[in-house]
ZAMARGU-4260 file (C-alpha; in steps of 0.2 Angstrom, whole numbers, plus 5000, padded with zeros to 4 digits):
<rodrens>
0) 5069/5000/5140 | 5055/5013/5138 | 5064/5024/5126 | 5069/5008/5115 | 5049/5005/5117
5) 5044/5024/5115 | 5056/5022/5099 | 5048/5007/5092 | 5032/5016/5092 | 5036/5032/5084
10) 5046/5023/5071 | 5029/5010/5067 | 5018/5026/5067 | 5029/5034/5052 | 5033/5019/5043
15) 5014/5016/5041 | 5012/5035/5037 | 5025/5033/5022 | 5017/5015/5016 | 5001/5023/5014
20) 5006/5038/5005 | 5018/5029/4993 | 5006/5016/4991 | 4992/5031/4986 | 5006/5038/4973
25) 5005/5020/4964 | 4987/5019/4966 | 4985/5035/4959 | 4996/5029/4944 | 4985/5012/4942
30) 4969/5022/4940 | 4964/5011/4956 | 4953/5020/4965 | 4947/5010/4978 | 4965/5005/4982
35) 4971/5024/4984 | 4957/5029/4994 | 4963/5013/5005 | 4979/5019/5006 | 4975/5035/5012
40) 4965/5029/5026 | 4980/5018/5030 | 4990/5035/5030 | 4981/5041/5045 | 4975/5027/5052
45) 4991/5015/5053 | 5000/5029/5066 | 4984/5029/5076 | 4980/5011/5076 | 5000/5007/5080
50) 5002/5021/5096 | 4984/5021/5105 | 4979/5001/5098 | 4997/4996/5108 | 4992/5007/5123
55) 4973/5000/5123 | 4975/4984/5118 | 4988/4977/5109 | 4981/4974/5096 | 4983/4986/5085
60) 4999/4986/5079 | 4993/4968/5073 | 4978/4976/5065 | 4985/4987/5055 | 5000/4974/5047
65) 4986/4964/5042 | 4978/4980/5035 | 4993/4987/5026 | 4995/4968/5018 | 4979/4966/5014
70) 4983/4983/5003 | 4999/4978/4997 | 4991/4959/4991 | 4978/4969/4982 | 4990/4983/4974
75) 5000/4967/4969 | 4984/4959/4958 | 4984/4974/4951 | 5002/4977/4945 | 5002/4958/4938
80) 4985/4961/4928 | 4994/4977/4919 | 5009/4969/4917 | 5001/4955/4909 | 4990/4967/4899
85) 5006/4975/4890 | 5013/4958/4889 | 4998/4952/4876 | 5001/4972/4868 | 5018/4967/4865
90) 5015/4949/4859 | 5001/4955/4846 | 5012/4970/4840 | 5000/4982/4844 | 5014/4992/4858
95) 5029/5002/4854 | 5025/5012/4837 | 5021/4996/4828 | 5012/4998/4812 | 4993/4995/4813
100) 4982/4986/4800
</rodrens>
């Protein structure tokens, strides 16, 4: 059972490392800053926060799920506010090429 354990951790440290940097990538792409700079953070700090929070703790692991949601929620907003802006581009004719004036 400890290797299970010892398994579950190391894979929760670089899940967290890969959410942050993809979610950092997206950011970057969003022109979010605050929410890249988030996601870097959760880069290094979801690995920590998952091995030494569940060796001191507990918590940790709990921590940072509601940390990476809490990114993700706001990444979210984000991606639905541009979505609807190209939506209302597309509806007045001002996207793809269309003739202006």
């Amino acid at each position: 059972m400890g290797a299970i354990g010892l398994l579950n951790i190391v894979a929760s440290a670089v899940w967290y490392s890969v959410l942050g940097w993809h979610v950092s990538l997206l950011a970057t792409s969003l022109e979010n800053l605050t929410v890249r700079k988030r996601a870097t953070r959760l880069t290094w700090l979801g690995p920590v926060m998952s091995t030494v929070g569940i060796v001191l703790c507990g918590l940790g692991p709990l921590i940072t799920i509601i940390l990476a949601y809490n990114l993700l929620t706001t990444l979210r907003k984000d991606f639905v506010l541009q979505v609807k802006a190209m939506d209302e581009e597309l509806q007045s004719g001002r996207a793809l090429g269309a003739p202006q004036g």
